[in-house]
N, C-alpha and C positions, 0 to 999 in steps of 0.2 A: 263227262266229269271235268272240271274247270281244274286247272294247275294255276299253281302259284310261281307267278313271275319274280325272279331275286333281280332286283333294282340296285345295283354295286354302286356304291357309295363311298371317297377316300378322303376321310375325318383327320384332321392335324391334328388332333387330339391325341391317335398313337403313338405320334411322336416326343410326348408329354415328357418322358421317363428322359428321353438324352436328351431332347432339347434343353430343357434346365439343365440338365448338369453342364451340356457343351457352353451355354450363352453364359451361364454364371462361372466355370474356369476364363474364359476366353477374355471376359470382362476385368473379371478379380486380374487375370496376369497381364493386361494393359495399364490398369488405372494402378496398379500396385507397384510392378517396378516401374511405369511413367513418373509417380510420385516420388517413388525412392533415389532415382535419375537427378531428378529435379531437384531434390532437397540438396542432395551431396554438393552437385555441381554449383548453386546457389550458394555453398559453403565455399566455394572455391576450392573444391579439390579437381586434382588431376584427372587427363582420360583414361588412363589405364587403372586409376582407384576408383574411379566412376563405374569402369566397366566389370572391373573384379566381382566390387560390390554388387553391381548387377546379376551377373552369370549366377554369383552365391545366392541370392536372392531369388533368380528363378528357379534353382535346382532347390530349394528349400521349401516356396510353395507350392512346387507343382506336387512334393513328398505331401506338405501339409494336405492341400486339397484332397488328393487323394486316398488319403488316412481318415479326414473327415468325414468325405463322402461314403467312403467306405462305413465307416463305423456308426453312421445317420443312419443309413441304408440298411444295414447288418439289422440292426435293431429294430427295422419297421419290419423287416423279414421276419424275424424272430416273434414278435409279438402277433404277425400274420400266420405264423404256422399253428401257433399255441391257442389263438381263437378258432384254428382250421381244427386240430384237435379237439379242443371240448365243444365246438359244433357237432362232428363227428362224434362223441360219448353221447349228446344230448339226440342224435335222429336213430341212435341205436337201441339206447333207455327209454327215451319216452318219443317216438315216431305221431303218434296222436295230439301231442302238446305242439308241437313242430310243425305238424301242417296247419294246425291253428293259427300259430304265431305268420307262418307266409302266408296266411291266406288273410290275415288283420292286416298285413302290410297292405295286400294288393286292395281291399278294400280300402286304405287308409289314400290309395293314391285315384281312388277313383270308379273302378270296378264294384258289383253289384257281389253281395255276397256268394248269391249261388255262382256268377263267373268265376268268383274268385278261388272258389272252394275247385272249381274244374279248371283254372290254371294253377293252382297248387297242385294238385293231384298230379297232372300231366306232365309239368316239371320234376316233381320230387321222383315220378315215374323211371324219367331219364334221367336224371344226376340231381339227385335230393341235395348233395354237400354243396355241388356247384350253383344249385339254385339259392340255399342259404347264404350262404359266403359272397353273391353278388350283390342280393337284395337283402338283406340282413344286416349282413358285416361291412358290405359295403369293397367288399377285395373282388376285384376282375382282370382279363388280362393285361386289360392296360395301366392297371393298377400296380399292378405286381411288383414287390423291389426286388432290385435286382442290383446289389452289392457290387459284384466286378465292374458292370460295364458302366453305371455312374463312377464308382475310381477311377477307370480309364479315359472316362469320356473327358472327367475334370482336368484329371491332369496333364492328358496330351493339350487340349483348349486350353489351361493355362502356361503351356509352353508354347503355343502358337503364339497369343497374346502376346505374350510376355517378350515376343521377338522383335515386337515390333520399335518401340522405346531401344529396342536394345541396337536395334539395327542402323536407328537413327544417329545414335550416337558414335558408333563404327565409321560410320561415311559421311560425319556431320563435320564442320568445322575443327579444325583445332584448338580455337576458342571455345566459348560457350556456346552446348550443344542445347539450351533450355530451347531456344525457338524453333528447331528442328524437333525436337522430341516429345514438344507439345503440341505444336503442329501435326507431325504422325500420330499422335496416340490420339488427339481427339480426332481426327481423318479416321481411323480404327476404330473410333468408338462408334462414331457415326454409321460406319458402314458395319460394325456390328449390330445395330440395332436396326438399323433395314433389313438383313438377313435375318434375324431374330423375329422380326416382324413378318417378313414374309412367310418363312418356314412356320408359322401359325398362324398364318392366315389374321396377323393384326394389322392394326393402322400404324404405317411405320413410322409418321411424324411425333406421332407421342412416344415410339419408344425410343427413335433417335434424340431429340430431346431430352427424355429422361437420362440416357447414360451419357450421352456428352455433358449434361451439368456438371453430376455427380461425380465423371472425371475430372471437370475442370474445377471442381472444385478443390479436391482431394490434392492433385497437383499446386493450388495455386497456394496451401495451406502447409504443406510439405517444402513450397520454394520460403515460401514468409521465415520456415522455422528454419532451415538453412541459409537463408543472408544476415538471420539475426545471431547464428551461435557463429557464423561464419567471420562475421563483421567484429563479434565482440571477444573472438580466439585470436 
């Protein structure tokens, strides 16, 4: 009798669920208070209003993020359970309708009716909900929301982030802190998006490029409106 060899496979796809939340906190709290740094200090205010502002700023987004994410998250949960439900009403009421409908899928992807009809059977055998809810609804485990740990993941990464702008301007001149703290933050952004890249197995030059823009953008649109209300206060 011939055994089946499992050939272990380790997909950066699992890491779907925090990576987004951690690259998108980490980002938003660089390019956020880098910008907000920026702006003030282009207005000519002080280091110690600088960094007020700041500190307030990160203790603010890191609540926002994480109430967001939360509450994004909450709601795909919620709509995940309630399709988990009337799947489960419909394999109870009508089991006959239901292996139809799996076995139309697996037909629809390629398989021969009669396989299809012996991999429905075989699945619904072993976990009929779980078969529906993968290939149906489209919910797996790496699918799954999972409400706390996107919260947390955003908001401690947007307090990492968010350190770094801030840190710059802690140890930066006593004058104007703008070329140290755009300097660090796009350095941050940079080497966020190579970690970003890496941890998914992407090409890291286009992600590093992408957020270094769009920080130096953010900043350099944040300094514009602060030398303009700065200059004419």
């Amino acid at each position: 009798m011939s055994r089946l060899k499992m050939h272990v496979e380790r997909h950066t796809v699992r890491r779907i669920g925090w990576l987004r939340a951690a690259v998108l906190g980490a980002n938003d709290g660089i390019v956020s208070i880098a910008s907000l740094v920026v702006g003030i200090a282009a207005a000519s205010a002080g280091k110690a209003e600088i960094l007020l502002a700041g500190i307030a700023a990160l203790v603010a987004g890191a609540m926002s993020m994480a109430a967001g994410e939360y509450v994004s998250v909450s709601s795909q949960a919620d709509s995940e359970r309630a399709n988990l439900l009337r799947e489960s009403r419909e394999l109870h009421n009508q089991p006959e309708y239901e292996r139809e409908e799996l076995a139309g899928i697996y037909v629809a992807r390629g398989l021969t009716p009669d396989l299809a009809y012996q991999v429905a059977d075989q699945l619904m055998a072993k976990d009929a909900l779980g078969a529906h809810a993968r290939d149906e609804l489209g919910i797996s485990e790496l699918s799954t929301a999972r409400p706390l740990q996107a919260a947390f993941t955003s908001a401690a990464m947007f307090s990492v982030g968010a350190t770094a702008p801030l840190l710059a301007v802690v140890f930066g001149p006593a004058g104007s802190p703008i070329p140290l703290v755009i300097g660090t933050s796009l350095l941050s952004l940079a080497l966020l998006g190579a970690l970003g890249a890496a941890a998914g197995d992407a090409a890291p030059l286009r992600s590093v490029v992408r957020v270094t823009f769009w920080g130096a953008l953010a900043m350099a649109l944040t300094a514009g409106i602060g030398t303009l209300f700065g200059t004419s206060g």
